[in-house]
C-alpha positions in Angstrom: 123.0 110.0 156.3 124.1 109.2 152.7 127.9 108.2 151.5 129.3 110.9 148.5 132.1 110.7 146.7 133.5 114.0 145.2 136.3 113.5 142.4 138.2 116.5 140.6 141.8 116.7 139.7 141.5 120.4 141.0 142.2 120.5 144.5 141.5 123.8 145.0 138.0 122.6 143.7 137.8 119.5 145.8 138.2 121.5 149.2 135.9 123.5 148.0 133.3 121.5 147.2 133.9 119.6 150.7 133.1 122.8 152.8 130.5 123.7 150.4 128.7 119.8 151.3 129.8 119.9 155.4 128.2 123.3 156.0 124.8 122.0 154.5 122.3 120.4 157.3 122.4 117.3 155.9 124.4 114.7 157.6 126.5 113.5 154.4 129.7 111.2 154.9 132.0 112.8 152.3 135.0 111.4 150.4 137.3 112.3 148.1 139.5 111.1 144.9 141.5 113.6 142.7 142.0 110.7 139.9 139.8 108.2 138.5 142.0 105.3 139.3 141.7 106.7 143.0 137.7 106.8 142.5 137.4 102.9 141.8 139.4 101.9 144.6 137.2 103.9 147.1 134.4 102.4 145.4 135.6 98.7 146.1 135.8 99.2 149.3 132.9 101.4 150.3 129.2 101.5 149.4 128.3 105.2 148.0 125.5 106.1 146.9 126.0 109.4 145.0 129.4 110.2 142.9 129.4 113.9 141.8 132.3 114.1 139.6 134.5 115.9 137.3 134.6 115.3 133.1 138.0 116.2 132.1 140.4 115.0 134.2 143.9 113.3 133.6 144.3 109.8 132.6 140.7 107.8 132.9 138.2 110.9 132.1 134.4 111.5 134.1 133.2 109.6 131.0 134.9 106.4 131.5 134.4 106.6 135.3 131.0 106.7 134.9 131.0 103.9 132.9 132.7 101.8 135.3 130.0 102.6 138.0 127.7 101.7 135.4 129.2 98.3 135.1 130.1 97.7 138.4 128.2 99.8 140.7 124.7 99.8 139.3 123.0 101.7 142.4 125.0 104.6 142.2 124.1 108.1 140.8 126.3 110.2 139.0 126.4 113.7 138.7 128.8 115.6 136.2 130.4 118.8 137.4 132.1 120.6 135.0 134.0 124.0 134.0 132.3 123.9 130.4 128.9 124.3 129.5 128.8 122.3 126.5 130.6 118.9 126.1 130.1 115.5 124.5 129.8 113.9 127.2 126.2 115.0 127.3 125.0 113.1 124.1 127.1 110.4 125.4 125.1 109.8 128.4 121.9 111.3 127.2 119.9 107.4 127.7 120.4 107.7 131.1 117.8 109.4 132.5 119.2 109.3 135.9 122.3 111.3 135.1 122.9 115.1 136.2 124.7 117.9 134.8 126.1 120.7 136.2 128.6 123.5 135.5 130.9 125.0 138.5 129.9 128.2 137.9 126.5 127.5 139.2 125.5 129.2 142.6 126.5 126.8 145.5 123.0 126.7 147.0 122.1 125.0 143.1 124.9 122.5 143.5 124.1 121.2 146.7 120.5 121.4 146.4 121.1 119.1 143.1 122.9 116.4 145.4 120.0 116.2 148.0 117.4 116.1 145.3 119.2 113.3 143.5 119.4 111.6 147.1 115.7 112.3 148.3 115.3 110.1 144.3 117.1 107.4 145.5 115.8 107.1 149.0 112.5 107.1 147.2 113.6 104.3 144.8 114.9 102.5 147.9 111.9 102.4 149.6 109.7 101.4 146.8 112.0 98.4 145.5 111.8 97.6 149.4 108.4 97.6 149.5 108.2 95.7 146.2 110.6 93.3 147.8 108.2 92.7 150.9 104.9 92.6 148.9 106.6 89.5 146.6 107.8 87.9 149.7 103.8 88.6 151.4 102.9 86.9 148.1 104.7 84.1 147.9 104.0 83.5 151.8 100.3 83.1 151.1 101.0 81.2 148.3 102.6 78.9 150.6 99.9 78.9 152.8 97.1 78.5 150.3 99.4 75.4 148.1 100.1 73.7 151.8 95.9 74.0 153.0 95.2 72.0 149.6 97.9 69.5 150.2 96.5 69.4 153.8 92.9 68.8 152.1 94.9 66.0 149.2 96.0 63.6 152.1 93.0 63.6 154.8 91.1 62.8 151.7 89.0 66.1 152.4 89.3 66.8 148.4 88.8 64.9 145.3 92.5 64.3 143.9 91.0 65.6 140.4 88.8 68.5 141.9 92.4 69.9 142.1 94.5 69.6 139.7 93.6 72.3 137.7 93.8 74.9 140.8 96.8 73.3 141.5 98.3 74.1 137.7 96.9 77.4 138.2 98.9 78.2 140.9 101.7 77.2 139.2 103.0 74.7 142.3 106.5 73.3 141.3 105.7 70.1 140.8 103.0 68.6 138.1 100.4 67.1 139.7 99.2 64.7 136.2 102.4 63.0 136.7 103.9 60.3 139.2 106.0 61.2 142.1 108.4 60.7 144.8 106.6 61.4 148.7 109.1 61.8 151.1 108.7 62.9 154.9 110.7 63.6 158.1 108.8 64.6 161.6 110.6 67.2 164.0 111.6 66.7 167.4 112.4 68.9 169.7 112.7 68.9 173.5 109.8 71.0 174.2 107.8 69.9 171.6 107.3 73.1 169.9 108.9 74.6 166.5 109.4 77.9 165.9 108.4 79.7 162.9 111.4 81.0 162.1 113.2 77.0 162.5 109.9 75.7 159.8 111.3 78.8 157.4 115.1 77.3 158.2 113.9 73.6 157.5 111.9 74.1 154.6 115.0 76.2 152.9 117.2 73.9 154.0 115.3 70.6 152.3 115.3 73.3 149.1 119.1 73.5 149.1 119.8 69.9 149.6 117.5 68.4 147.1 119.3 68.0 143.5 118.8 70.9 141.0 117.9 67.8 138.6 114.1 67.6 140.3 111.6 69.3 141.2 110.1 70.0 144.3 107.4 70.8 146.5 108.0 70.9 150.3 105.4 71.9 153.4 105.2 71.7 156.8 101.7 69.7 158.0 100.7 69.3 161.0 103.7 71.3 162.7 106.1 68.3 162.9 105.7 66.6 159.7 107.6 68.0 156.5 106.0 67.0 153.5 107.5 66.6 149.9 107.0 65.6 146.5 110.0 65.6 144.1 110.1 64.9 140.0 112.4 64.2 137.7 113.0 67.5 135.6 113.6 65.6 132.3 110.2 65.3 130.7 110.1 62.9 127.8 112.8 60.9 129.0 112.4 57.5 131.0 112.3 58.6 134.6 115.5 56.9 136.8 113.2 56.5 140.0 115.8 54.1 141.9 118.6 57.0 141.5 116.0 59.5 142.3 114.9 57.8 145.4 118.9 57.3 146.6 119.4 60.9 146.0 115.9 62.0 147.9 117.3 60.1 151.0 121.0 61.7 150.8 119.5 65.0 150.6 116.7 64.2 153.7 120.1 62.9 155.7 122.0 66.4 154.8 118.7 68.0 155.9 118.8 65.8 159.3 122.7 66.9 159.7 122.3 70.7 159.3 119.2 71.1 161.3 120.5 69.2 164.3 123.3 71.3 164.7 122.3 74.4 164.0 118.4 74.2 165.7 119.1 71.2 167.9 116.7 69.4 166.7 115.9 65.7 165.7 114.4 64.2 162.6 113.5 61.3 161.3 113.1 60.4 158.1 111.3 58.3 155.0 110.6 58.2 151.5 107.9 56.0 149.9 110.1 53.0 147.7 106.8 53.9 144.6 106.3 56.6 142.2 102.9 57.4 142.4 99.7 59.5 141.2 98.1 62.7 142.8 95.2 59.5 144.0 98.0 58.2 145.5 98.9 60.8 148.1 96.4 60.3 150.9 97.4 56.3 151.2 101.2 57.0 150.7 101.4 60.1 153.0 99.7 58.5 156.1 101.6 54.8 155.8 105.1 57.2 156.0 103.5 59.3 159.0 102.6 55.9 160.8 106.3 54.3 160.1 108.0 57.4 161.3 106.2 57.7 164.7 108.5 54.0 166.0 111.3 55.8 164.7 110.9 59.3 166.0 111.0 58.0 169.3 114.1 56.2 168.9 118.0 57.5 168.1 117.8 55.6 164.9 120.1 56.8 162.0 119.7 56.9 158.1 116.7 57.5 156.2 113.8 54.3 156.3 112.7 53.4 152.6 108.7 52.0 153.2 107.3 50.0 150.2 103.8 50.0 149.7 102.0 47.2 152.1 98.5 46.4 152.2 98.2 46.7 155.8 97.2 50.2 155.8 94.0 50.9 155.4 92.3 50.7 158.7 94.7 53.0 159.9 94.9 55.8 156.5 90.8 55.4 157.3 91.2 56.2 161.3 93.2 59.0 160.3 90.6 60.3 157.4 87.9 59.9 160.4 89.3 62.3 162.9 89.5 65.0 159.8 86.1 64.2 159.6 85.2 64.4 163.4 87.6 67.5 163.3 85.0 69.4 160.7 82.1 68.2 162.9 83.2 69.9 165.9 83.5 72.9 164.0 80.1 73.0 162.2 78.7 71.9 165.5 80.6 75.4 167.1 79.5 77.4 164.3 76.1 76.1 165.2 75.7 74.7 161.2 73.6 72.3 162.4 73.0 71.1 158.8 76.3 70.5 158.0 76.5 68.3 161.2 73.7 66.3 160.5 74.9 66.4 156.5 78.7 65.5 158.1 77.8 62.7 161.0 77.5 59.6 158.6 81.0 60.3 157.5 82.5 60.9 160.5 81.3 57.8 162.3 80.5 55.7 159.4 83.5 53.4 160.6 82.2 52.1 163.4 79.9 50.0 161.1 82.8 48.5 160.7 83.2 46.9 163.9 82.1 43.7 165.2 82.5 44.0 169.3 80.9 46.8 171.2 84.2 46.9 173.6 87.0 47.3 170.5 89.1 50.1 171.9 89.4 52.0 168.4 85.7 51.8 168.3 85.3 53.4 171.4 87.6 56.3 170.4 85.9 57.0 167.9 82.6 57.0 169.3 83.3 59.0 172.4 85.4 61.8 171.1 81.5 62.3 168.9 80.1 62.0 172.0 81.9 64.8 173.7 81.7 67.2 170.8 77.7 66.6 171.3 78.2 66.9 175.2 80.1 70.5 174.8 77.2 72.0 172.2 74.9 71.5 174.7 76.4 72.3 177.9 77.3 75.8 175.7 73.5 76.5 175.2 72.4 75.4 178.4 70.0 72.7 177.1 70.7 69.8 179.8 67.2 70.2 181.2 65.6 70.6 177.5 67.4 67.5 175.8 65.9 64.7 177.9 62.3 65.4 177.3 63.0 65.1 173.9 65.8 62.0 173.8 67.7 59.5 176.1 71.2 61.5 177.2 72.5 58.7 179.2 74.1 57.0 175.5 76.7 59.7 175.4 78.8 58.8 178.1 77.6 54.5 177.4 77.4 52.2 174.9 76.1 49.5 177.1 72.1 49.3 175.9 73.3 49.7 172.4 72.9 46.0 170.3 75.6 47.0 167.7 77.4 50.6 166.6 74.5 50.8 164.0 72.1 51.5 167.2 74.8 53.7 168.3 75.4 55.4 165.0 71.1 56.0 164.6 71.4 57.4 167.9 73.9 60.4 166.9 72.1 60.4 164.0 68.5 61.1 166.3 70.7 63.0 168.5 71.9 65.7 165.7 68.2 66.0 164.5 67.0 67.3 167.8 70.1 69.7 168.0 69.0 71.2 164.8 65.7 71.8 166.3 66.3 73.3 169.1 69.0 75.7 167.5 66.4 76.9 165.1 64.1 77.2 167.8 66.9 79.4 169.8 67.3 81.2 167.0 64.2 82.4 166.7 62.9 82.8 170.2 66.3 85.1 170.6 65.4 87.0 166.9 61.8 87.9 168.6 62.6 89.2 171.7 65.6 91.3 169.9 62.6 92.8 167.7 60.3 93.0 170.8 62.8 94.9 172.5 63.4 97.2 169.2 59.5 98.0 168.8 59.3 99.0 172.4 62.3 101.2 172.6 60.2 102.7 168.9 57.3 103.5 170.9 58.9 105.3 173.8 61.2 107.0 171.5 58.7 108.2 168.5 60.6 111.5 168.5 63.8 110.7 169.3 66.2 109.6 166.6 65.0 106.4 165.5 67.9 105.6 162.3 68.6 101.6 161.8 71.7 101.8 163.6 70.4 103.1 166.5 67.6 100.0 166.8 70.2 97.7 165.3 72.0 98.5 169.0 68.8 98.4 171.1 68.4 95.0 169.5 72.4 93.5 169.7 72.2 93.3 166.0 73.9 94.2 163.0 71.7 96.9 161.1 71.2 94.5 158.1 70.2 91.5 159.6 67.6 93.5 161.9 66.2 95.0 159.2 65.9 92.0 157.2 64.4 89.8 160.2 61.8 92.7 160.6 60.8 92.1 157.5 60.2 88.7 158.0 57.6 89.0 160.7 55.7 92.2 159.4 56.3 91.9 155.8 57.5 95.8 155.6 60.3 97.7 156.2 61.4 99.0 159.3 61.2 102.8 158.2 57.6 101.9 157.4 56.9 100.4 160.4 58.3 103.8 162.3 56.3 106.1 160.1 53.4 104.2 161.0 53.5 104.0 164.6 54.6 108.1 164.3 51.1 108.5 162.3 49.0 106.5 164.6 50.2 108.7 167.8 49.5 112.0 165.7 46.1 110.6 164.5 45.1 109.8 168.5 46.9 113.5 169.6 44.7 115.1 166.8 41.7 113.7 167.9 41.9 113.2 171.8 43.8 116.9 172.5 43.5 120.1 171.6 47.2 120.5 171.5 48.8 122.9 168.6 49.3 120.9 165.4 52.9 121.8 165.7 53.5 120.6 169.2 52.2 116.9 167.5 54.2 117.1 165.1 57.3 117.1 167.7 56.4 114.6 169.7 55.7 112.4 166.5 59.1 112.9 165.5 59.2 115.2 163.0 61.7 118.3 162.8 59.3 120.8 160.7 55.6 121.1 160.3 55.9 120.6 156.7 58.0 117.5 156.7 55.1 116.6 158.9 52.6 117.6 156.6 53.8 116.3 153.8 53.6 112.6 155.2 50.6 113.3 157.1 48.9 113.8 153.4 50.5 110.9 151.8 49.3 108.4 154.8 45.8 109.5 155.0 45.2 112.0 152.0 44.5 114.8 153.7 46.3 117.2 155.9 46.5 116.8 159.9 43.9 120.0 160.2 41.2 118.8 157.9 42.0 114.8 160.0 41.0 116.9 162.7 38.2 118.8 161.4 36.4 115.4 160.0 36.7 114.0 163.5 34.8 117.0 164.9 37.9 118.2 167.3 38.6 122.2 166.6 42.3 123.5 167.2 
């Protein structure tokens, strides 16, 4: 259903028109002006999409309406209907290609037929600056998404600060990353625990909105609780006022905290680093504000905490770097990348070299949440009966007969060595009974349909890597391989039997006697009947 708007100073005209448009099928909603000055006020108040109009008409002419649509109005079409074939009016509006013309005394079928087609246009239009509309906002999603997994890389320290900088220009993020910066931070709260998407897409607009048009910004969500952003002064070449800057940052977080508590329900608390610093910065910066907020999350505390830097960080910023690190070895270790876990390990529990007692709590952590990411690999694969012959098990679960973590850390070490092993080992026991099952199925199937998909099922594989493991172990193709074992069955059928050369030729898997033919020849240079013939078996 579409809104039309019919104006003529004739009324005989107008009715006309109007029974002419409600005895089409269409479903049209149809008004009606019989002055100009009557058109606009319809058009304030209601949104039309097509205005088929009259030129000459008393007062404000078709010419001057239209250019008040024009102005005003921009997604509306005009059409001209007029008494006269020829009129100014045409070279007036001759630019706009979207402009129809029409004279009454054409049939009625032509007139209405011109409004639909001019609608089906601007349906079409419609749907494509819709669709343009939701492929900008698809964009700028995975924008988001791709800017916030680099800044989730920046402050676990999983990246090199400079690695990134030129991505990060290429991307065009808001802020720029070669010059110093505010970090501020609030962590969610709600009673369940949980924030929706649709509350992160009100948060992150509402931080936008309350930041100072002055700076710019750079906000994300990490972690599901913890918003995230860096703010700039705008004013390049001008000495940066980072003590006004950091007042307004924590009026704007406080507004944020306001609006997002009473419309979502939901608690905040917030903190912005007292330092402008560097990109090399962020890491450091970004986990002291995570570790002051977690006191004051759990508290009812107002206002917004200011944290200068302190130098009593670092264990924790390299606790926190550690679980990344243990993070990425469980999921090289599920991938079954045992190289990358073996490559990975040194990193991930490197820090407890750093301990002194074999009963520090920390230590411990650390040590048994490696442990169990070992203990579920191999309960998945089934080697608790494989793994002792090979090493001790008993370490995972204590640390007791270790001297010092660096016995415990040679241990994973050892540990993640005979992983790798015996996943190769898996690998290629399951790779040669998948192509022991395939040549079987070949050889009780020589004239059935034998294609690389077909085997690649027979052998749970993908058609590719079949193919290419095949090739490993018998240095051919597969194809070759099945031509082969389809020639050796014809040669022992042409010696041992007396059966028809055509008959062979089926059972070897071959449609036609001369498809058969033709590769006897080119296997053993001659045809199947003079194979026969030189091994003293007649037909």
């Amino acid at each position: 259903m579409f809104q039309l708007l019919i104006v003529d100073d004739e009324i005989e005209s107008l009715e006309w028109l109007v029974e002419l448009f409600e005895a089409c099928d269409e479903e049209i909603n149809i008004y009606t002006a019989s002055v100009a000055r009557e058109a606009l006020e319809l058009l304030n108040d209601i949104k039309f999409d097509i205005v088929l109009t009259d030129i000459q008409m008393p007062g404000m002419d078709g010419l001057e309406l239209y250019k008040r649509i024009k102005e005003n109005w921009s997604h509306i079409r005009v059409i001209f209907l007029t008494g006269y074939s020829t009129h100014e009016i045409l070279y007036q509006v001759a630019q706009d290609k979207t402009i129809r013309y029409l004279v009454k005394t054409e049939t009625p079928q032509k007139i209405v037929n011109t409004v639909l087609e001019v609608y089906g246009e601007l349906r079409k239009e419609r749907e494509a600056a819709l669709k343009q509309r939701q492929n900008e906002a698809l964009l700028s999603q995975a924008k988001y998404w791709l800017e916030k997994g680099i800044m989730e890389q920046l402050v676990n320290e999983l990246v090199e600060p400079q690695a990134v900088k030129e991505q990060l220009l290429h991307m065009e993020i808001p802020v720029k990353t070669d010059q110093p910066f505010i970090l501020f931070m609030a962590r969610i709260s709600t009673a369940d625990d949980a924030v929706r998407y649709e509350d992160q897409e009100y948060i992150l607009a509402a931080v936008r909105e309350n930041m100072p048009r002055t700076v710019r910004l750079a906000v994300y969500i990490l972690d599901f609780h913890y918003i995230t952003g860096i703010v700039q002064p705008r004013m390049d070449g001008f000495p940066a006022d980072w003590n006004n800057l950091f007042r307004t940052c924590a009026e704007g977080l406080e507004s944020v905290k306001r609006l997002c508590g009473e419309k979502l329900k939901i608690r905040m608390a917030a903190a912005v680093y007292r330092e402008a610093i560097q990109l090399e910065d962020l890491s450091a910066a970004y986990h002291m504000l995570r570790r002051k907020l977690i006191p004051l999350a759990r508290g009812n505390e107002e206002g917004v905490l200011s944290v200068l830097p302190s130098g009593d960080e670092s264990g924790y910023i390299g606790s926190k770097t550690g679980a990344m690190k243990r993070l990425m070895l469980e999921s090289y270790m599920e991938q079954g990348r045992l190289n990358e876990v073996c490559r990975i390990l040194p990193e991930a529990a490197g820090r407890l070299l750093s301990y002194d007692s074999m009963h520090d709590l920390e230590a411990l952590e650390i040590y048994y949440s490696i442990s169990m990411i070992f203990i579920k690999y191999i309960n998945a694969n089934g080697w608790t009966e494989k793994i002792p012959f090979q090493i001790g098990m008993y370490p995972l679960t204590s640390v007791e007969d270790f001297r010092d973590w660096g016995e415990a850390v040679d241990y994973l070490m050892k540990l993640a060595a005979v992983l790798a092993n015996l996943t190769k080992e898996d690998e290629y026991s399951y790779g040669d009974q998948a192509i022991q099952r395939v040549e079987q199925y070949i050889y009780d199937h020589l004239q059935d349909d034998l294609s690389l998909q077909v085997l690649a099922d027979v052998g749970n594989f993908n058609a590719s890597y079949l193919s290419r493991i095949f090739k490993q172990k018998y240095h051919c193709n597969l194809s070759d391989y099945i031509v082969r074992a389809r020639m050796s069955l014809a040669k022992e059928l042409l010696i041992n039997t007396n059966e028809k050369i055509y008959l062979i030729a089926e059972k070897a898997g071959y449609g036609t006697i001369s498809s058969f033919n033709r590769v006897f020849r080119k296997m053993e240079g001659m045809s199947p009947a003079e194979y026969r013939a030189a091994n003293h078996i007649g037909e």
